[in-house]
N, C-alpha and C positions, 0 to 999 in steps of 0.2 A: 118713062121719060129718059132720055139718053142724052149724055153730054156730046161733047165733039169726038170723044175717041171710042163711042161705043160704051160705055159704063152708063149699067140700068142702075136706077137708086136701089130695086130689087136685089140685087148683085152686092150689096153691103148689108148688113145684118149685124147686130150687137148678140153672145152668148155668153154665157156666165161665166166666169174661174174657173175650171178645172184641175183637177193633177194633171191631164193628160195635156191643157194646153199653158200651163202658168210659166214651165221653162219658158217657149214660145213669147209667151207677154215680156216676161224677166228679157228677153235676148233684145227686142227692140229698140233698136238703134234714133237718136236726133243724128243732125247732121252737126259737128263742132260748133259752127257757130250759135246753134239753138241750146245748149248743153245747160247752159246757166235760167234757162225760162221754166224748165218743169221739170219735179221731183223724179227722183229712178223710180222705171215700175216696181223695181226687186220693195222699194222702200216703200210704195203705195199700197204694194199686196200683203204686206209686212202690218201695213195700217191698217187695213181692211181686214185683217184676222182680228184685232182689238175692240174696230168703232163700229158697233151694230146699225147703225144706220148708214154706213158706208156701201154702196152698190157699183160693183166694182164690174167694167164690160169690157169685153174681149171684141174686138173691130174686124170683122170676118169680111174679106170680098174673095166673094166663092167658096173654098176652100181654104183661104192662105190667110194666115192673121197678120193685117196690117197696121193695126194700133189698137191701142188701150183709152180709157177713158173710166174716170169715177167723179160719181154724184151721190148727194144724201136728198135724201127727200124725207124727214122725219114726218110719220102719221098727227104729230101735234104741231104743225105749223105750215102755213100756206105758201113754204118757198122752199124753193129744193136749188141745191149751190153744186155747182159741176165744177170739182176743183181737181180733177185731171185730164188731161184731153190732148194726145198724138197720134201721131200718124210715122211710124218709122222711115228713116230717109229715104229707103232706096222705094217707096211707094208714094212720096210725096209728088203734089202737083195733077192728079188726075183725079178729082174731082173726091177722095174717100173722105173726107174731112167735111166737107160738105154734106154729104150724104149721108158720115155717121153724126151728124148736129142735129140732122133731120129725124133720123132714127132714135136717139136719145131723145131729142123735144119730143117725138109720140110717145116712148115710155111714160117718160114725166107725164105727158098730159092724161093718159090714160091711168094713171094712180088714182086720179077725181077731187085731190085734193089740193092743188097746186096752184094760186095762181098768178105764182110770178115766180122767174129762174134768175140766179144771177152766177155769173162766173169770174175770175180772176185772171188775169194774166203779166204780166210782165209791160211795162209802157213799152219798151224799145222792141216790141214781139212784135211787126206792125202787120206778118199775118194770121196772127188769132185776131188781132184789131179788126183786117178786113173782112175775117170772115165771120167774125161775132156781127158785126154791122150789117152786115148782108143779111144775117137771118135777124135781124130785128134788135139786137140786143143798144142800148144806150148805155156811153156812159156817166159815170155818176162821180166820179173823183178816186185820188189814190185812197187806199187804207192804211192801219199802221204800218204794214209792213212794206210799203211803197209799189200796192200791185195795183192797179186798174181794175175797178169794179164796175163791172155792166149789169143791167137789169132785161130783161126781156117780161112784159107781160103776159098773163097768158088767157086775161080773162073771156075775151075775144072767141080766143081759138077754143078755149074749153064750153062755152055756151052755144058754140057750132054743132060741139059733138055730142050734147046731151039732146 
């Protein structure tokens, strides 16, 4: 499938952490005004050394790491929470964000034990808003910390694939 400018969903692909590419995650730039919606990666991969269920992905189109993202999906519970998710500014707008939602929802679904995601973000972020909505997700109100929780089911999708 290809968007308007050429971009295969093939062409994005989630890898793990490495030494060789974690500078790379760590350098990943928001644009200023996004600065206040999501934790530094330096601080996320910092987490992810401590929280064993932390699964921390490196956002590849082709070659070039264009954003980070982290989810837990713990083995004793049927929901896995995607509480980090960008896309570095100068690659923003071409479709990667989209396609690594879609790439991350296959992980998750493929665990077998999942069957509902929900993720957080910021109310005034209105595009994580659009694009959590687009791939399905509903929301469900603020938490304590004043972030926006959406739900995406997945029981659907997961009894397609069995």
């Amino acid at each position: 499938m290809k968007n308007g400018i050429g971009l295969k969903s093939a062409d994005i692909r989630l890898v793990s952490v490495t030494g060789a590419n974690r500078a790379l995650v760590a350098a990943l730039e928001l644009a200023p005004e996004q600065m206040d919606f999501v934790a530094s990666n330096a601080d996320s991969l910092d987490e992810a050394e401590t929280d064993e269920d932390a699964q921390p992905r490196v956002i590849m189109a082709g070659d070039r790491v264009v954003g980070f993202l982290m989810y837990d999906a713990p083995r004793d519970d049927d929901e896995a929470r995607i509480y980090r998710f960008m896309i570095d500014r100068a690659s923003q707008g071409r479709g990667y964000g989209k396609a690594a939602l879609r790439e991350v929802l296959d992980e998750i679904i493929g665990l077998g034990h999942i069957s509902h995601v929900s993720i957080c973000y910021e109310p005034d972020n209105e595009a994580a808003r659009n694009l959590y909505r687009s791939a399905g997700f509903v929301e469900e109100g603020l938490d304590e910390d004043g972030e926006m929780i959406a739900d995406l089911v997945l029981s659907a999708q997961t009894d397609d694939r069995a």
